[in-house]
N, C-alpha and C positions, 0 to 999 in steps of 0.2 A: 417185155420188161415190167418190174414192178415199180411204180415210178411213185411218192411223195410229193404234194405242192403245198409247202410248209406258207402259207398264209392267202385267202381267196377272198381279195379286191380284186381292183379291177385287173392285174396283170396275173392273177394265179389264180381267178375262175373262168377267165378265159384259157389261161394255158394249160390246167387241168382236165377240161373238155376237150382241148384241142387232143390234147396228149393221148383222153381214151379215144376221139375218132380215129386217131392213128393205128388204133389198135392195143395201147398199152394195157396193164391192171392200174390204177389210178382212185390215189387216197387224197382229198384235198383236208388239208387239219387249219385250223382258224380258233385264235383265241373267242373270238366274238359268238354266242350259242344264236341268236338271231339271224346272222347272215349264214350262218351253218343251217340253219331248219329253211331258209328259203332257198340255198341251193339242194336242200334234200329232194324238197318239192318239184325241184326242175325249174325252177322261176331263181334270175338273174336278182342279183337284188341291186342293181344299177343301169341304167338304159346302155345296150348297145346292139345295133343289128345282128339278128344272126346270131346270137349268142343262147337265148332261149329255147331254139328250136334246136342247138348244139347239143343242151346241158339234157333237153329230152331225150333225144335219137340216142345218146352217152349213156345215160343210166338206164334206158330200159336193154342195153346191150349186159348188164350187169359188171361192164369195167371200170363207171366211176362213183364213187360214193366219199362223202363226206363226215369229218368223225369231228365234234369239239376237241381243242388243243387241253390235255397235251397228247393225249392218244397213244401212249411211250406202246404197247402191247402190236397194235397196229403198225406201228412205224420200224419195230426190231427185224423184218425180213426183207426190207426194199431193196431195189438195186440202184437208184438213181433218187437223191434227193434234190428238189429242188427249193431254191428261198425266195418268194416273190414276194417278200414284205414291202412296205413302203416305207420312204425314209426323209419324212417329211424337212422344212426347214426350221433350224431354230429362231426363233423370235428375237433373239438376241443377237444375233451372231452372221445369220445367215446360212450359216453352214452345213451341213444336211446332219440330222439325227440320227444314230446308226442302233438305236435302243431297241428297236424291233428286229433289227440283223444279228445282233449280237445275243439276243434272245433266243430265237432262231436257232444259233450255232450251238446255244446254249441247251434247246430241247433235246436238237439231235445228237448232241453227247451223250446225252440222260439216256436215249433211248436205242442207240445203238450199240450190241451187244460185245462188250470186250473181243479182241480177235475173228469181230466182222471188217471186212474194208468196200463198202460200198464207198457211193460217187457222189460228194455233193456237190450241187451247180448253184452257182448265184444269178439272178436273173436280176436281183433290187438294182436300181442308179445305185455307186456309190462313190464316192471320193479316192481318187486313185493313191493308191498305197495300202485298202481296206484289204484287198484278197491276199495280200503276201500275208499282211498280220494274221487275217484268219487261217491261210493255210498251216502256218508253225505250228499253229494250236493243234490244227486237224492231224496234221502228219502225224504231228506224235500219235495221236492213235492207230495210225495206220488208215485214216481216211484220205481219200484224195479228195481234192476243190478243182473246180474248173470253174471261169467265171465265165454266162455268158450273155451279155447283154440282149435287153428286149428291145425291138423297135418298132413298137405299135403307134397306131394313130388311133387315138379315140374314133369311133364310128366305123371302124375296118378292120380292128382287133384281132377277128375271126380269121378274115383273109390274110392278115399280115403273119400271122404265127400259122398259118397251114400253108401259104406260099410267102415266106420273105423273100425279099430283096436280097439277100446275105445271113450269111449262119456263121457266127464270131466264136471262134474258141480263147479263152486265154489259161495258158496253161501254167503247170508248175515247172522250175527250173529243174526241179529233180526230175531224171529220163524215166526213172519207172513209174510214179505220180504222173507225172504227162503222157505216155504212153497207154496208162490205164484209164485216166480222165478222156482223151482224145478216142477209146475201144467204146469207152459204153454210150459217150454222145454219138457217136458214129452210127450205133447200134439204135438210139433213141430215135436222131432223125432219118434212117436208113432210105425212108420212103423218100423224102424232100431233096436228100440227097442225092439218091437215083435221077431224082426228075431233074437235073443240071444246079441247082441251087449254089453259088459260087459258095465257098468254103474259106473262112481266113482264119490260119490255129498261129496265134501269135502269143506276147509275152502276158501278165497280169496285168499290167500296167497302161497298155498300151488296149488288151480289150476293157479297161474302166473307161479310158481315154476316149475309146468311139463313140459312145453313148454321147458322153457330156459335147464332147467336138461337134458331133453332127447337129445336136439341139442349137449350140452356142452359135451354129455356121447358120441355121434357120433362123437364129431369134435374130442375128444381123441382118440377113437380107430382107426381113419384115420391115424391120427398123432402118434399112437403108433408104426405103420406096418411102415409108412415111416419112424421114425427112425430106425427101423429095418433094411430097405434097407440102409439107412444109414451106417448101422454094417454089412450089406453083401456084399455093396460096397468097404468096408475096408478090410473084410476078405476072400472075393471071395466064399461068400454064394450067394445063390438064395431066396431071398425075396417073390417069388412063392411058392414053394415047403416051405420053413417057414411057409406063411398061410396058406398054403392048413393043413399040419401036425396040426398046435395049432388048427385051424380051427374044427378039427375033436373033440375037446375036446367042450360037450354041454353046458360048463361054460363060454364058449368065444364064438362059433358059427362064423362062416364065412363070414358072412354080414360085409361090412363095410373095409373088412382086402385085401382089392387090392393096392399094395402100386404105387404111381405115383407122381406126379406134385400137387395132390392135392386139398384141395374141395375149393370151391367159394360158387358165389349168393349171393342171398339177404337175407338170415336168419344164415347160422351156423357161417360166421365171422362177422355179426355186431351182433348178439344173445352171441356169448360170450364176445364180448367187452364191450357190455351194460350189459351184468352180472358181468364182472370184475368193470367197472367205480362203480352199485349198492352195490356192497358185498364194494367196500372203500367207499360209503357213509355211508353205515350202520354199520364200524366199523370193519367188518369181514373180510379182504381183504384176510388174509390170508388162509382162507378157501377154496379157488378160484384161488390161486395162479398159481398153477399148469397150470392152463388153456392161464396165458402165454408164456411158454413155449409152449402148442398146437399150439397157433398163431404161433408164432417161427419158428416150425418143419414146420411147413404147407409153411411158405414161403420161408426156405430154397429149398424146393422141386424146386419152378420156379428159384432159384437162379442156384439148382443143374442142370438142364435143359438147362442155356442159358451156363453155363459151358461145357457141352457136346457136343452143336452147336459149340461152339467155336473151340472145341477141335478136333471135329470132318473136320472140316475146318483150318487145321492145324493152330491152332492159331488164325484166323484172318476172320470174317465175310464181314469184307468191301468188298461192289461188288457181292457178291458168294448169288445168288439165292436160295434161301430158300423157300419152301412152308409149310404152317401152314396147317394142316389137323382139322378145329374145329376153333369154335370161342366160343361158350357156354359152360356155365361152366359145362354142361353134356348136355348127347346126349336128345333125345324127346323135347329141350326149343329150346326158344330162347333170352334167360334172359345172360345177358354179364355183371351184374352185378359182379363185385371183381371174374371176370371171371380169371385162372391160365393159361388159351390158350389167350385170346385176351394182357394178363399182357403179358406174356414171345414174345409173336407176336411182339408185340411194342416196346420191350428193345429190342429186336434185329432188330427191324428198325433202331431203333434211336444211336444201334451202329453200322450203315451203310452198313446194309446187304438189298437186294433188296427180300424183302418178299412179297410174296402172299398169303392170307387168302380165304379160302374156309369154308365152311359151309354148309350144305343143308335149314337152315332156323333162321340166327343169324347175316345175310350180311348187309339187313335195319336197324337191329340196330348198325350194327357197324358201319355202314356210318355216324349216329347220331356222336354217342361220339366217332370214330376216323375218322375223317372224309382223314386223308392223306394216311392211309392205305390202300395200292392196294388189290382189292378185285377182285376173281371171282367165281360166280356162279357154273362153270362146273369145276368138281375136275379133269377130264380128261388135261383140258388144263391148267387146274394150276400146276398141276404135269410137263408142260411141260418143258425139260431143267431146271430143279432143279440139283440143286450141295447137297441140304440137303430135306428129308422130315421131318416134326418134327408133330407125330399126337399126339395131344393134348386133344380130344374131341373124347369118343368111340362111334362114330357114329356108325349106321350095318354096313353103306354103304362104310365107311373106316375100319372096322374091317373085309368086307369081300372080300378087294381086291383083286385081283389074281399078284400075286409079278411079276410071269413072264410075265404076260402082263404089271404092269406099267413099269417093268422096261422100255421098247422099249421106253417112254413116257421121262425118266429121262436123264438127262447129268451124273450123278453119284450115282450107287443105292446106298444110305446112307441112312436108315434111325435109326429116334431115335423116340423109341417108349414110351412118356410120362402117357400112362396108363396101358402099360402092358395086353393089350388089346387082342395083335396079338401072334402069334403060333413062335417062333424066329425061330425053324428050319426051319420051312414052307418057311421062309424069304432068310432064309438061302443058304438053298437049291436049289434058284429061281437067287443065287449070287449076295445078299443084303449082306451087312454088318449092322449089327440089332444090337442094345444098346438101353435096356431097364436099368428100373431105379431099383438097389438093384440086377439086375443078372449078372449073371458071362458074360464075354467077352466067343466069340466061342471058342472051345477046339481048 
């Protein structure tokens, strides 16, 4: 197939590469000329496993190549379009942006040649009721839409688009637009398919509805366990041994139930915001309600956090060295997106503690959007003469520190373990003082 991946962040340069290891002919277009010349080169221009050694093995095959948008010459013989823009939240509103989508819809008009009917696929999050509106448009030309949701995990990208868990169709009501949209995805992921990959061809509505449900179903069970700590920080339970216990029950399962500081990134907080702003457009708000309160729980966690610094510095951060272990909002990225390490790093700058940020691959970007934040590279000598550690981010390489060696590095073993990450005896034992979030203080 000749395949299009109409914008390459992070969901459409991964899925670009994916698409040529599969075997496709594979054009990725991107307004941006920068992040276009670093995928020419074969180099990722965002950290994620696997993905580099993807984008090499792909272009010296000669099936994937990269063109600045808008590429119309390029783009008029494809047989499958796809739209992996982003569709960030408004600042106002909450609600998701669709200016990059609608743009999108808006090239591939331009560039597909009157009485062609190629296939486009939506892959963006978007607000359900987005694909019916686009398809009207499309149909009239004689294009078909298929919407089909992405369900990547930053740091697994690669594996999750070459073997998901599920392959969503959502089709059009019209029999021969669906028919034709459900031949050429068939034909796209023919291989994934073969190898058993469940298959679900259902309405538009309902595949917009997967995406945001399943995020929304993650972002509560997060938020469910850290209120939990919540209730074991009050009654001198262990928020540990709670998950582990319910964990064990197959109606709940243990994924998901580590209580901390909290999730971030670019999908599960602005994916249920722009769910909640959608459900009070459409009348239903209160269907959804619940979900702010999830937001809620979720930011008390770095509230709960710079509380504990504080507290831990008897009172008072001004001056008192502080090092951040982490700056992404999980280990494998480097995405500092509504990051709960790079948030809590900053409020306790900006209540005049002398903080240092470490990370093994999140430091470039931080420099970006903070740029006054002291950063270092080597966790070694940011650790150095620290009065607090505060790790943030379960890197290996800060979950497998050896306590008695950093100590010799620290002015004061303290630390405050914000994912719960690390072994508290292990810390213990090594003459750390360890405060994790929802466990009991040492006996």
């Amino acid at each position: 197939m000749r395949i299009s991946v109409i914008g390459c962040g992070y969901l459409g340069a991964v899925h670009a590469a994916c698409m040529a290891e599969l075997g496709h002919e594979v054009i990725g277009v991107d307004v941006d000329p920068a992040k276009i010349e670093y995928l020419r080169r074969g180099e990722a221009p965002f950290f994620e496993p696997g993905l580099p050694e993807l984008l090499e093995s792909a272009m010296a095959t000669g099936r994937l190549r990269f063109e600045e948008a808008p590429a119309l010459e390029e783009l008029a013989d494809v047989n499958v379009h796809f739209i992996a823009v982003g569709t960030p939240q408004k600042d106002d509103t909450g609600a998701a942006d669709l200016t990059y989508v609608t743009s999108a819809v808006a090239l591939l008009l331009e560039a597909i040649p009157e009485g062609s009917h190629p296939v486009v696929v939506g892959k963006s999050t978007v607000p359900v009721g987005t694909a019916e509106a686009l398809a009207e448009i499309l149909e009239a030309r004689g294009i078909t839409l298929v919407w089909n949701p992405e369900f990547l995990r930053e740091g697994f990208a690669v594996q999750d688009t070459l073997s998901p868990d599920r392959i969503v169709y959502g089709v059009s009501n019209d029999p021969e637009h669906a028919q034709r949209g459900r031949a050429a995805l068939d034909e796209v992921y023919a291989s994934l398919l073969a190898s058993g990959i469940p298959q679900i061809v259902t309405t538009y509505p309902t595949a917009e509805l997967v995406k945001v449900a399943a995020n929304s179903f993650l972002a509560t069970k997060i938020s469910f366990i850290n209120a939990m700590a919540e209730l074991c920080e009050a009654t001198g339970g262990d928020v540990a041994d709670l998950a582990e216990a319910i964990g064990h029950d197959d109606r709940i399962g243990k994924k998901f139930l580590r209580a901390g500081v909290g999730f971030g990134g670019g999908c599960l907080p602005k994916d249920i915001r722009a769910f909640m702003a959608r459900a009070e457009e459409l009348g239903v708000a209160d269907a959804v309600a619940f979900l702010n309160e999830v937001d809620a729980i979720n930011l008390r966690r770095r509230d709960r956090v710079v509380d504990l610094a504080t507290k831990a510095l008897d009172g008072d951060v001004t001056g008192r060295r502080i090092t951040v272990l982490g700056a992404a909002f999980k280990p494998n990225s480097d995405d500092v997106r509504d990051s709960p390490a790079l948030d809590v790093a900053r409020r306790l700058a900006d209540m005049g503690a002398a903080v240092t940020v470490t990370d093994p691959e999140a430091l470039p970007t931080v420099r970006r959007v903070a740029p006054g934040l002291p950063l270092e590279p080597d966790t070694q000598v940011a650790l150095e003469g620290a009065d607090l550690v505060v790790l943030l981010t379960e890197w290996r390489e800060y979950v497998d520190l050896d306590p008695a060696s950093v100590r010799t590095l620290v002015a004061r073993p303290v630390l405050i373990d914000g994912r719960n990450a690390i072994d508290p005896a292990h810390w213990r034992e090594a003459g750390w003082t360890y405060t994790g979030l929802g466990r009991p203080a040492a006996p």
